[in-house]
N, C-alpha and C positions, 0 to 999 in steps of 0.2 A: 335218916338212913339206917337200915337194920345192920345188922353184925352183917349178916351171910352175904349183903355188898360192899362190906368198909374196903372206902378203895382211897388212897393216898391224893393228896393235892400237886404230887411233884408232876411237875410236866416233861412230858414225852423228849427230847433232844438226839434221839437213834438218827444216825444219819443210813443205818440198815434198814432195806427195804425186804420185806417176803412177799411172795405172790400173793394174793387175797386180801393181805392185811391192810386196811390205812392206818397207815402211820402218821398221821400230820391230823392234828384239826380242818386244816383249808383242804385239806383233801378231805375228809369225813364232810367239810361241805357241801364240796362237789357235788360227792357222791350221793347224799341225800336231796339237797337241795337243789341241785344242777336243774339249769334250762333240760328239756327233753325235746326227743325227734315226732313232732305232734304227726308226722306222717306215717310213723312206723307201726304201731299198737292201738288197737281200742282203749285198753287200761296201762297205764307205767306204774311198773311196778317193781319195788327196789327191797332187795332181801338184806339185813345185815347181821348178824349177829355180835353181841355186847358180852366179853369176857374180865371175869374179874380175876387178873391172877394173884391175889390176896387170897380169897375164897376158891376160884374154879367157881363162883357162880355162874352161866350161862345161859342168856334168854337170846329167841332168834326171832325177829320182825320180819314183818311187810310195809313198807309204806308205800301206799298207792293212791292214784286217782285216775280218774276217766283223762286220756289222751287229750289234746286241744283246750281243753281248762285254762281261764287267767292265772298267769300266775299268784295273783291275789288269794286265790282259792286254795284251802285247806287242803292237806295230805290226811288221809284216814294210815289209821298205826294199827295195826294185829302183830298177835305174837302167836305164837306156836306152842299148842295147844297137843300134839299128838306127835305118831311117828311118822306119819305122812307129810314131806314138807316141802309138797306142793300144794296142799289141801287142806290142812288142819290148824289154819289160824283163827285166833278168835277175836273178836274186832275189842279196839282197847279206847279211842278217843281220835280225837283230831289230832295234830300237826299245824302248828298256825303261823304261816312265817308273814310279817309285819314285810308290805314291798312299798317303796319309793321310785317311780321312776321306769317301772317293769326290773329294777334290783333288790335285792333283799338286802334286808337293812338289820340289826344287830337285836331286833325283839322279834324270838322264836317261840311260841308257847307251846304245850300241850297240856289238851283243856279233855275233859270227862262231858262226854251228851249223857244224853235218858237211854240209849242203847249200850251204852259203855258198860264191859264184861265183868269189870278189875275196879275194885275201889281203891285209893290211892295209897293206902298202907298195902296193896299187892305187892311179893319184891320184883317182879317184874315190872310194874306201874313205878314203884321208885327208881329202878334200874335206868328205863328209859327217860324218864325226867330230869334224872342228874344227867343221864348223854348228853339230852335234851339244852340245860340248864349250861351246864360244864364247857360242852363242845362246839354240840351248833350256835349258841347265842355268845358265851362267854373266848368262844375260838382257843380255848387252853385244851389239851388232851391229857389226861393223867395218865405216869408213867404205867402205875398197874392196872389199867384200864385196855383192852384189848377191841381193835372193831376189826370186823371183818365182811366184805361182802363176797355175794353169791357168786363171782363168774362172769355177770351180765353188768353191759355200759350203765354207768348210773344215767345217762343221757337218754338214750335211746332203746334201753333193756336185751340189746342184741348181744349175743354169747360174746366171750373175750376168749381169744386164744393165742393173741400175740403176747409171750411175757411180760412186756415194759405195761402194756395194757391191762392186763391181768394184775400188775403191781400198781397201777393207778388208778384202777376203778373207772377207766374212760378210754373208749375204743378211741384210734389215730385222730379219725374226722372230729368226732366229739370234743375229744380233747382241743383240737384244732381251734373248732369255735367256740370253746371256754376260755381260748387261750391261755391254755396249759404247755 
């Protein structure tokens, strides 16, 4: 891990909630890896942004894949590459969540193809591996460790504008059938 990410092992216990933020691991789940609405989009596509408040370092992703997909099937990761941040990600590797069952199961990786933009000493590429490592597989969230996503269902990618929704990262329905 570089200086400009040292981020603390202490875990997250805020029982305070902000709009945008996840605050919880199993909610950073969710919201990454949640079931999605296969009716709703051609691609799902989930934006999050990873804050270090040790450093202020900040990287902003996309994890996406084609709608209808097994869940078997890899999440492609970009990060954000420009000022345009609907448009300027640059593809970084896979997303590979290990499923038993059509559930995910506790081995998350991300892996680097022959496309991949960021060799692994990238501090963005480290940044999201420790997410990667820390959150989604290990289900701990470090205290100095900040996520945030974009606004949109981690389910189903449709805008959030109800608060509690906005503060959970999953529209009502969604949330419903995550059983949240």
């Amino acid at each position: 891990m570089t200086a400009a990410l040292a981020l603390t092992d202490d875990t997250s216990t805020s029982t305070e909630t902000t709009p945008g933020r996840l605050d919880s691991a199993p909610a950073c789940v969710r919201y990454v890896l949640g079931d999605w609405d296969r009716a709703s989009a051609t691609w799902v596509a989930k934006n999050l942004t990873l804050v270090s408040q040790t450093t202020g370092a900040r990287y902003t992703y996309r994890v996406s894949r084609p709608a209808g997909e097994s869940v078997e099937r890899p999440w492609l990761v970009s990060v954000l590459t420009g000022s345009d941040n609907t448009r300027d990600y640059t593809y970084m590797g896979l997303l590979r969540p290990a499923v038993t069952d059509g559930n995910y199961i506790d081995t998350v990786s991300l892996r680097r193809t022959a496309k991949s933009n960021f060799g692994e000493d990238a501090p963005c590429w480290v940044a999201f591996s420790y997410f990667t490592s820390r959150v989604l597989r290990d289900g701990v969230l470090p205290k100095r460790l900040e996520v945030w996503h974009a606004g949109r269902c981690g389910r189903c990618s449709r805008r959030l504008t109800d608060p509690a929704s906005v503060t959970r990262g999953l529209g009502p329905k969604c949330a419903s059938r995550l059983g949240v």
